[in-house]
ROTORTOR-251634 format. One line per field, with one value per residue (C-alpha): residue number from 1; residue in three letters; x, y, z. Coordinates in Angstrom, 1 decimal. Layout:
REM residues N
pos [NUM | ...]
code [ala | ...]
xx [X | ...]
yy [Y | ...]
zz [Z | ...]
***
This chain:
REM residues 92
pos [1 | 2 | 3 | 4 | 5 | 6 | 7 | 8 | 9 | 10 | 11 | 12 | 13 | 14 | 15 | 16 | 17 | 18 | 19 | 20 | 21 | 22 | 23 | 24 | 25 | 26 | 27 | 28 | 29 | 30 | 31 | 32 | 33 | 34 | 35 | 36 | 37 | 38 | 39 | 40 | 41 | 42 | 43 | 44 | 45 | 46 | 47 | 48 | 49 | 50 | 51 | 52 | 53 | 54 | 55 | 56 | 57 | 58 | 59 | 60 | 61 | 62 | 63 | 64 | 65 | 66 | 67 | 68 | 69 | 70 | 71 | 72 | 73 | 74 | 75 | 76 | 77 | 78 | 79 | 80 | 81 | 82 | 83 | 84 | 85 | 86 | 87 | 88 | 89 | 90 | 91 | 92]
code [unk | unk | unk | unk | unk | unk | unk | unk | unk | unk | unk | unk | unk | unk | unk | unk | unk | unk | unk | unk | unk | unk | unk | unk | unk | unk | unk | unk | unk | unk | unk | unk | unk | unk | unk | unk | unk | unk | unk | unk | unk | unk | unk | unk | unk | unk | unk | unk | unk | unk | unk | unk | unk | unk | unk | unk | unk | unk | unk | unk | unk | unk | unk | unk | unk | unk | unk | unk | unk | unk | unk | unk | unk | unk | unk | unk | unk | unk | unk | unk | unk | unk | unk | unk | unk | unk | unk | unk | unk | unk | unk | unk]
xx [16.0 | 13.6 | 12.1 | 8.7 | 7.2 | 8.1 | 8.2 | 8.3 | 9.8 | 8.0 | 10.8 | 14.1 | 15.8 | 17.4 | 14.3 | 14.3 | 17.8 | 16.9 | 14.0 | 16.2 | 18.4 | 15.7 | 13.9 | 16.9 | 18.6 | 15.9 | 12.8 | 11.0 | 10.5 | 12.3 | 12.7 | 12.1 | 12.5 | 12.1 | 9.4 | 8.4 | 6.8 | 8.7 | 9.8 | 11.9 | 13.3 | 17.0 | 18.1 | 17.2 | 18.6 | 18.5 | 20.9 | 20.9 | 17.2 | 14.8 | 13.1 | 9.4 | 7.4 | 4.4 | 2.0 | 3.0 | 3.3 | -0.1 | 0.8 | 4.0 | 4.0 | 0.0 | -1.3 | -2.7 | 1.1 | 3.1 | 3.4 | 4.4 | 6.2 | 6.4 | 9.7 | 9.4 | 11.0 | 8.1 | 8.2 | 5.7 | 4.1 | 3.7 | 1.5 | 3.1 | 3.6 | 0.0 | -0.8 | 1.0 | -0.5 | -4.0 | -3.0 | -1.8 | -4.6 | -7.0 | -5.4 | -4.7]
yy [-29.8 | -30.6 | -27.5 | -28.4 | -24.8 | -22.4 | -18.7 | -14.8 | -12.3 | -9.2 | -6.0 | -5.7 | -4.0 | -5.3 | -6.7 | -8.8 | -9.9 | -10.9 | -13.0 | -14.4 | -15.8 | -17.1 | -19.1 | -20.5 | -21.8 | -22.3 | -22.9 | -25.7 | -22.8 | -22.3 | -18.7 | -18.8 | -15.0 | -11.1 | -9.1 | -4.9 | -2.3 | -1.0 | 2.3 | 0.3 | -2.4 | -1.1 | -4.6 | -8.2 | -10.0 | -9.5 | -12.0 | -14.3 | -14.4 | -13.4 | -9.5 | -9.2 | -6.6 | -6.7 | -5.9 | -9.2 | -11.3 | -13.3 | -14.2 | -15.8 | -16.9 | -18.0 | -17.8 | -21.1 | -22.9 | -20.0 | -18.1 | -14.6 | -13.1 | -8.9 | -8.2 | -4.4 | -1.8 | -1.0 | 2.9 | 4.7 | 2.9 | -0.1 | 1.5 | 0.8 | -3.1 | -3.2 | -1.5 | -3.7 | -6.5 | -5.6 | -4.8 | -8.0 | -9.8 | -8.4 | -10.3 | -13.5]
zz [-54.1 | -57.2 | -58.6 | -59.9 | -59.7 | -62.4 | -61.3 | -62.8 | -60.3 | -61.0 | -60.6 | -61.7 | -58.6 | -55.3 | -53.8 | -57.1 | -56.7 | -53.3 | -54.0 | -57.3 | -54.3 | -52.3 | -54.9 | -56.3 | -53.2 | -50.0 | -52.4 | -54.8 | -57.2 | -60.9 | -61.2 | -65.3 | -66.1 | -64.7 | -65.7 | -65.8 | -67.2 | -70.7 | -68.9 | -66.7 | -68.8 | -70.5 | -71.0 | -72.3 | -69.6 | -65.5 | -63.7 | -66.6 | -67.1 | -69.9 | -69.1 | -70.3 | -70.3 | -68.2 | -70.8 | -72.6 | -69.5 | -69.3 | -73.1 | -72.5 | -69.0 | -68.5 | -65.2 | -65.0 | -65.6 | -63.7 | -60.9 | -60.0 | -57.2 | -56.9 | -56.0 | -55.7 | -53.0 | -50.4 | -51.2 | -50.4 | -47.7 | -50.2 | -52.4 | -55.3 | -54.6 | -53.4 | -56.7 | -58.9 | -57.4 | -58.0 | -61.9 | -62.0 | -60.2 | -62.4 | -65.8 | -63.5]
***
C-alpha cells in the first residue's frame, strides 16, 4: 500500500497505539510522529516516533501539509477528546 498522506496521532496512550496500528497496516496514511501536551510527555520517542508538544505542533507539522488524528481514551463522556479537538481546530 503507498502511503501518500502524512499523519500526527494526537495522545500517547492505548488508543494511540491502536490507531498507530491502524494507519500503518489497513490505511494510505504515514503516521510521521505522536504528539501531547508537555505534562504528559516523559519521553522523546513513542513506538519509534518523534513526541511533540502540542503547543509547537502547527510549527512543525503545518496544517495545510499534515493531518491529525486524536487518539485519546473517551473519559468522561468524551469531553476531553471533544475538547481537544476544538483546541486544535481553532490553530488549524
Amino acid at each position: 500500500m503507498h502511503k501518500n498522506k502524512d499523519i500526527v496521532v494526537v495522545g500517547l496512550g492505548e488508543t494511540a497505539a491502536l490507531a498507530h496500528e491502524y494507519f500503518t497496516h489497513d490505511s494510505d496514511y504515514n503516521v510521521v510522529a505522536f504528539a501531547a501536551d508537555g505534562g504528559f510527555i516523559n519521553t522523546k520517542e513513542f513506538r519509534g516516533l518523534p513526541i511533540v508538544e502540542l503547543s509547537d505542533i502547527t510549527s512543525i507539522f503545518p496544517y495545510d501539509k499534515f493531518s491529525l488524528f486524536i487518539a485519546v481514551s473517551s473519559g468522561k463522556l468524551n469531553r476531553n477528546r471533544t475538547n481537544l479537538y476544538h483546541r486544535l481546530k481553532k490553530v488549524g
